[in-house]
C-alpha distance (Angstrom), angle and dihedral (degrees) to the residues before:
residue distance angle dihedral
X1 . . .
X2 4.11 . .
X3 4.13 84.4 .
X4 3.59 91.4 49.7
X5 3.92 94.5 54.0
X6 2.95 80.6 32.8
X7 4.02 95.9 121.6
X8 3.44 92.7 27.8
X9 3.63 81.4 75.2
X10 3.65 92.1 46.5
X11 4.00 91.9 57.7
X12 3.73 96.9 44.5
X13 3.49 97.2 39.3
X14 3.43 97.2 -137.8
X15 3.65 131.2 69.6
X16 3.71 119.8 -64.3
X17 3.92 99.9 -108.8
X18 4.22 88.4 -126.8
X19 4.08 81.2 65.9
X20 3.65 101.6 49.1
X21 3.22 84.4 51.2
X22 3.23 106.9 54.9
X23 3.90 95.2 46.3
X24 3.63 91.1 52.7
X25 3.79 93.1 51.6
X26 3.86 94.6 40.2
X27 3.74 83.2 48.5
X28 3.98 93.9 -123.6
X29 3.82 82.9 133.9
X30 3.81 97.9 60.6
X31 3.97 99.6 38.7
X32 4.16 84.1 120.5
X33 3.66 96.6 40.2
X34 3.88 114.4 120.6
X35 3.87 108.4 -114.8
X36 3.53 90.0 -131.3
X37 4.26 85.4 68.9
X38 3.55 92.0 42.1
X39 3.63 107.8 -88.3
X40 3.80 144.7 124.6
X41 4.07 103.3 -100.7
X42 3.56 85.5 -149.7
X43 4.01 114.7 -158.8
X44 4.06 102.1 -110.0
X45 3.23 95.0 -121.1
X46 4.37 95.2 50.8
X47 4.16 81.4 43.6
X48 4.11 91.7 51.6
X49 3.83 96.2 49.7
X50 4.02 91.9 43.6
X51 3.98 91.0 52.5
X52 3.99 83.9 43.3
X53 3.63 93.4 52.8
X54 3.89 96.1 51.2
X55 3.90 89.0 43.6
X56 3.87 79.9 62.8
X57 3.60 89.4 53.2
X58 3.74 96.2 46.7
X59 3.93 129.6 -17.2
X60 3.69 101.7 -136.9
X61 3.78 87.3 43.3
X62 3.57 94.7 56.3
X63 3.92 81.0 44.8
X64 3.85 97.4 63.6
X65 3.87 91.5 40.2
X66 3.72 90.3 54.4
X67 4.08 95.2 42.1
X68 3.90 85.3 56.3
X69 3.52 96.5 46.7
X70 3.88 82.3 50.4
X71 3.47 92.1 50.9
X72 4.03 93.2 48.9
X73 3.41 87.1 57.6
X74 3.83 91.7 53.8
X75 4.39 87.4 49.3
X76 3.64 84.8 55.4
X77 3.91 92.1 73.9
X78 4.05 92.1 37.4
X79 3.79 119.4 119.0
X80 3.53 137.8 179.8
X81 4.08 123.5 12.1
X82 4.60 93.9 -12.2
X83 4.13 80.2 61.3
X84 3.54 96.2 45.6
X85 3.71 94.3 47.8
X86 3.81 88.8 55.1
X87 4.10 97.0 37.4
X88 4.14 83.4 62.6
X89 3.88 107.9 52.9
X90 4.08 113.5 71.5
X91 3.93 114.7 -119.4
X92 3.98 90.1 -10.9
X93 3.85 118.3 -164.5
X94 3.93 98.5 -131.7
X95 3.66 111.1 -170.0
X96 4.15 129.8 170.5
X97 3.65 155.1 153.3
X98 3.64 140.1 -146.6
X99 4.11 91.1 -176.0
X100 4.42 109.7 117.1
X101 4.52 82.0 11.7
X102 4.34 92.3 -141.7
X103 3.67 111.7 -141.3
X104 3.63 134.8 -101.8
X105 4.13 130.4 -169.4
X106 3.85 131.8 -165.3
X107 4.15 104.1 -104.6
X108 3.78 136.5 157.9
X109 3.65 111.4 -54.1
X110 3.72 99.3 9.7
X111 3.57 134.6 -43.6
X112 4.16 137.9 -23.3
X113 4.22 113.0 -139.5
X114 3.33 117.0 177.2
X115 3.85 126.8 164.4
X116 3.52 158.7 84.7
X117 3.49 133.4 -80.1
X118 3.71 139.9 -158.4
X119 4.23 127.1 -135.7
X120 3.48 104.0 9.1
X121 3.63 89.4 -178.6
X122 3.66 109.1 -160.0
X123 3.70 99.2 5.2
X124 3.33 102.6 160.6
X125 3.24 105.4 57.3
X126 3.28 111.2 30.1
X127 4.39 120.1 106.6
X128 3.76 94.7 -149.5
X129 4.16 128.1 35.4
X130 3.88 116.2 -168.5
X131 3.73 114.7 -149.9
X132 4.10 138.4 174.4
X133 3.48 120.6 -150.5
X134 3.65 142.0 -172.3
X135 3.89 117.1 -95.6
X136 3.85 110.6 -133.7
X137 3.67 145.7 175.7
X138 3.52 130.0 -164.0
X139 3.77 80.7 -5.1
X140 3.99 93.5 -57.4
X141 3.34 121.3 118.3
X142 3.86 113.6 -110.5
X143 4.33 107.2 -121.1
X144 3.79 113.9 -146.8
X145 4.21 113.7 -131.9
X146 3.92 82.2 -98.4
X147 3.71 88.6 67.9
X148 3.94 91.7 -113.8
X149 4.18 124.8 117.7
X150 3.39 113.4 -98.1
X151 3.95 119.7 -116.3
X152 3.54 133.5 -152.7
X153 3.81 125.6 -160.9
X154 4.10 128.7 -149.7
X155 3.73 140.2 175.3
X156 4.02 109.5 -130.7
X157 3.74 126.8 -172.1
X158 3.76 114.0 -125.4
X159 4.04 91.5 -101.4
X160 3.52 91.4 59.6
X161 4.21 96.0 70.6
X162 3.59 124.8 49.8
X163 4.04 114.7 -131.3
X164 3.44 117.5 -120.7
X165 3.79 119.6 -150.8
X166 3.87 106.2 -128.3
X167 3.66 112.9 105.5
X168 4.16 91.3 114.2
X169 3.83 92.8 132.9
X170 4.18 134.1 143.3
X171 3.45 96.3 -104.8
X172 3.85 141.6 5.6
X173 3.46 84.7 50.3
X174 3.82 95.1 160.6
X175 3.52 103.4 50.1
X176 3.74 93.1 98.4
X177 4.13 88.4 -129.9
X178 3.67 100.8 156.4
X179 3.85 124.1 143.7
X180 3.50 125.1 -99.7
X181 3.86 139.9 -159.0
X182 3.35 133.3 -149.9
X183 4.44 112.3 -161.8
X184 4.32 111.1 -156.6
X185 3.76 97.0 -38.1
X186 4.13 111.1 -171.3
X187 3.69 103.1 -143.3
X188 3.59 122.7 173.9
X189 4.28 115.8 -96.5
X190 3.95 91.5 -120.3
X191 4.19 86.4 61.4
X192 3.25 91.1 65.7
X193 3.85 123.3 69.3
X194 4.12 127.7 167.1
X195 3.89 103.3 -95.2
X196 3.53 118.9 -81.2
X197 3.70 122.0 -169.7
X198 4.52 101.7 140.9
X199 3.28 99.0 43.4
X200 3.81 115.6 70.9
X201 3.65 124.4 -162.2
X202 4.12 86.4 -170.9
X203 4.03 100.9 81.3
X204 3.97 94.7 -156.9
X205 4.04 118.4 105.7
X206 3.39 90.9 -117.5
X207 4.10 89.6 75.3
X208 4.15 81.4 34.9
X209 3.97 84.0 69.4
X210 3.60 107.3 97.2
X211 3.65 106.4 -90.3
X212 3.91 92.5 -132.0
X213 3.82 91.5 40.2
X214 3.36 94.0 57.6
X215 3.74 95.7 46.2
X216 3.96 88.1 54.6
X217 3.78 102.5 52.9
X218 3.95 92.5 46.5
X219 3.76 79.1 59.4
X220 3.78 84.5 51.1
X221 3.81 92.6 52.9
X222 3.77 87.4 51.2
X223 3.29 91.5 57.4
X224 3.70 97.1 48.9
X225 3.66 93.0 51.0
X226 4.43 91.7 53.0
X227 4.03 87.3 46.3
X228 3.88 92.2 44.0
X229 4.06 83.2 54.5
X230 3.53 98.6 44.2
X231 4.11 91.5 48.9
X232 4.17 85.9 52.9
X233 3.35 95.1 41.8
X234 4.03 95.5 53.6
X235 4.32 87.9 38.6
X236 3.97 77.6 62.9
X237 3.92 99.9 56.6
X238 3.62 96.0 33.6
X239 4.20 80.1 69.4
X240 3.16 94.7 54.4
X241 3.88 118.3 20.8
X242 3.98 119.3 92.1
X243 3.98 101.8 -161.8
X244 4.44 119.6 -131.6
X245 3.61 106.5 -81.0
X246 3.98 95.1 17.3
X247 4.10 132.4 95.8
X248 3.73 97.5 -164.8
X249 4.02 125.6 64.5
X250 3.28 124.7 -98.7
X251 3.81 97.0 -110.6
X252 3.46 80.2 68.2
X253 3.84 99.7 63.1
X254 3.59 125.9 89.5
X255 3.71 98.3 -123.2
X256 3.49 95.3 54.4
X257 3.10 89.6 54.5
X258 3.82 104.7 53.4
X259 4.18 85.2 47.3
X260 3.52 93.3 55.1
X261 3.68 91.3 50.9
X262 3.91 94.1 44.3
X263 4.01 82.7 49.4
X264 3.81 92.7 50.8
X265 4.03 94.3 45.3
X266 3.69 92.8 47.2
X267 3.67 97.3 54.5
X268 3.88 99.5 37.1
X269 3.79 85.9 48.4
X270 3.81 89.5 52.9
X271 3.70 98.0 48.8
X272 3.56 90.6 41.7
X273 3.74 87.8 58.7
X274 3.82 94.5 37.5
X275 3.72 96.8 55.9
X276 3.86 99.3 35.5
X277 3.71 94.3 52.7
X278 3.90 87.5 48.6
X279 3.80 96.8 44.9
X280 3.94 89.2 53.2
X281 3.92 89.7 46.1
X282 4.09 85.9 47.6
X283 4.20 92.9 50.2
X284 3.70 88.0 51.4
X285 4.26 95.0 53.3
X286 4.04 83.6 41.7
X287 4.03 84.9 58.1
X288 3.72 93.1 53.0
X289 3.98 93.4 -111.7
X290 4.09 121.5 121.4
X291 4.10 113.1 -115.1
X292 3.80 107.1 -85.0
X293 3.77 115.2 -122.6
X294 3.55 93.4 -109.9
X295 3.58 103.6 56.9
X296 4.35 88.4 35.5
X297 4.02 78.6 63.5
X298 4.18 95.9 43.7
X299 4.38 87.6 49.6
X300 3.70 86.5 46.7
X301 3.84 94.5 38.2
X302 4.19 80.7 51.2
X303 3.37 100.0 55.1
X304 3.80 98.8 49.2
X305 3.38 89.3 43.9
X306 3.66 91.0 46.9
X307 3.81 96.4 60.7
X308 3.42 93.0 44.2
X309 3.67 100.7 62.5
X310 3.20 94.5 36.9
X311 4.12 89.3 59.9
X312 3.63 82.1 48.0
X313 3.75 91.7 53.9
X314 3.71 92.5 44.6
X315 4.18 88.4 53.3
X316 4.04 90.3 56.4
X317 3.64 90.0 53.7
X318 3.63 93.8 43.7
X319 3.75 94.0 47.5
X320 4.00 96.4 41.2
X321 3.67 92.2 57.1
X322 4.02 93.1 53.0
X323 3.43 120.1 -174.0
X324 3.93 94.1 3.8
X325 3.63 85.8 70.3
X326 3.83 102.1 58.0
X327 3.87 97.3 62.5
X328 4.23 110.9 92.6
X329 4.33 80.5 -130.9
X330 3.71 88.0 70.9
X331 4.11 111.7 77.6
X332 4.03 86.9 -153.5
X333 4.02 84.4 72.5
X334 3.80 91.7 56.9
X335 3.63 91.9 41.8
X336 3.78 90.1 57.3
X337 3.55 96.9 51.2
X338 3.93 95.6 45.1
X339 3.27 96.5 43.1
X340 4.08 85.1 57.6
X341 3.93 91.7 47.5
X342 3.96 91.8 61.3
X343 3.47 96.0 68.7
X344 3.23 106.3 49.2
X345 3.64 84.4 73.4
X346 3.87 115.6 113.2
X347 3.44 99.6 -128.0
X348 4.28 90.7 61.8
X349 3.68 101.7 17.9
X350 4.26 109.5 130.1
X351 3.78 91.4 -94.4
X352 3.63 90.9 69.5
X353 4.01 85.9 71.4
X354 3.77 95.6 68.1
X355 3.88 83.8 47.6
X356 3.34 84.3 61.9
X357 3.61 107.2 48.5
X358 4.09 88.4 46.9
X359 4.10 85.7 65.4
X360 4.08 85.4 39.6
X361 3.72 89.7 56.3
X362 4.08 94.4 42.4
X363 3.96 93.3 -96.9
X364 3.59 137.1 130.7
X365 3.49 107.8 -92.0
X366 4.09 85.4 -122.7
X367 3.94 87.7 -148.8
X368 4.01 137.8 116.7
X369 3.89 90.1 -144.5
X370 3.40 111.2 67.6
């Protein structure tokens, strides 16, 4: 059903409503949810290979599914009025963003946020949008004794931010991620709570999981599910297309051949890394002891790693299909350019490797992201 609206999505860029849905009712958009707010409290690694297996169906599908999840994870260290608000809708769709934080200042009655945020994946049909925003006064931003600005976090309802129409992008294009604003909103002083995103208030392992961490490898399964596509999609013209100048198809030619194997090695080499690394991560949270640094560093080191490959797997399927691939009626085209969109995200962009080796080499991982 997802593949079949599958560019439906694409054109609107948003979800095709038969989608959402069907992931709310099926529950695919509360796998991260706390049971205590009505959710599914999904193991991680159950969670990862659900949002992989939509990502196979459709990209920016498996996008919103894994933005929620993301967001889940975020409601599982709420308190106070933003849990509440969640805790009282049935199988909500809570989406957020911390990118471009807006600002928000103590005033009569509550507090003033104003602002405008970045990748509001599935902002339009989402029930619940988590934000963080800067604390000022007298339009200063308030510094914390650590030197750092001090954030707030609140749960809005969709009315209260105005949708901005700029999600025109290469790929991704139906994840709905435009910007939004939000223009001297009064919102109560309980809404608004310093942001917390280390300290859970849920008590299960799956808010133990590094916040970050978890965040990157459901990029990872995202990533898994596009390359997994692109791989099928190019097994299904090699059957069938003869290339210009040739009489045999081009499953039947060498080079094809070695890419597809490449393609295949890359990706089941990155999800073998992805979910091992996670599963060991998992046993240790299920014994009652924190992640150790080293293996926090391997599940990050997956997951950037994981995207990576898996962009490189989607090229060689792109590339061995030649011209095929270029037309929008080919689904190895949208493959290539999802694939590419993944990781640009912060969490698994290339930077994330030296991060890595820092921890590897017993240093501090000098980073805001993990």
């Amino acid at each position: 059903m997802i593949r079949t609206h599958a560019d439906e999505t694409e054109r609107g860029r948003r979800l095709a409503a038969p989608v959402v849905d069907a992931l709310r009712s099926g529950g695919l958009f509360s796998i991260g949810l706390a049971s205590a707010l009505g959710g599914l409290e999904t193991p991680i690694g159950v969670a990862l290979r659900a949002i992989e297996e939509i990502s196979f169906a459709d990209g920016a599908s498996g996008w919103n599914a894994m933005i929620v999840f993301d967001t889940d994870l975020w409601a599982g260290f709420l308190s106070g009025a933003s849990r509440d608000l969640i805790r009282s809708l049935s199988r909500p769709i809570v989406t957020g963003t911390l990118s471009s934080p807006g600002r928000i200042e103590k005033s009569d009655g509550g507090y003033r946020i104003s602002g405008r945020w970045k990748f509001g994946s599935g902002c339009q049909h989402c029930d619940v949008v988590l934000v963080g925003a800067l604390l000022c006064e007298g339009g200063k931003p308030v510094v914390s004794p650590s030197g750092a600005p001090e954030l707030l976090q609140i749960a809005l309802r969709p009315s209260e931010i105005s949708i901005l129409d700029t999600w025109r992008v290469t790929g991704l294009r139906g994840t709905g991620s435009h910007d939004f604003a939000i223009d001297n909103l009064l919102v109560a002083v309980e809404r608004a709570l310093p942001l917390n995103i280390t300290t859970p208030v849920e008590r299960g392992p799956l808010y133990a999981f590094p916040m970050l961490a978890s965040f990157a490898v459901a990029k990872g399964a995202v990533a898994l599910g596009i390359a997994r596509h692109a791989i099928e999609a190019f097994k299904e013209i090699a059957r069938s297309k003869v290339p210009a100048t040739k009489t045999n198809t081009l499953r039947e030619r060498p080079s094809a051949q070695i890419d597809l194997a490449h393609a295949e090695a890359l990706v089941l080499s990155a999800r073998a890394f992805l979910y091992q690394s996670v599963e060991e991560g998992w046993r240790e949270l299920l014994a009652g002891n924190p992640i150790p640094p080293r293996s926090r560093a391997l599940i990050r080191l997956a997951a950037t790693d994981c995207v990576q490959r898996c962009a490189q797997a989607a090229d060689l399927m792109y590339h061995a299909a030649a011209a095929t691939a270029i037309y929008e009626s080919c689904e190895l085209e949208r493959c290539f350019r999802d694939a590419h969109v993944v990781t640009a995200h912060i969490v698994v962009q290339p930077a994330m490797y030296e991060a890595v080796g820092r921890v590897l080499l017993d240093l501090p991982p000098d980073t805001a992201v993990w």
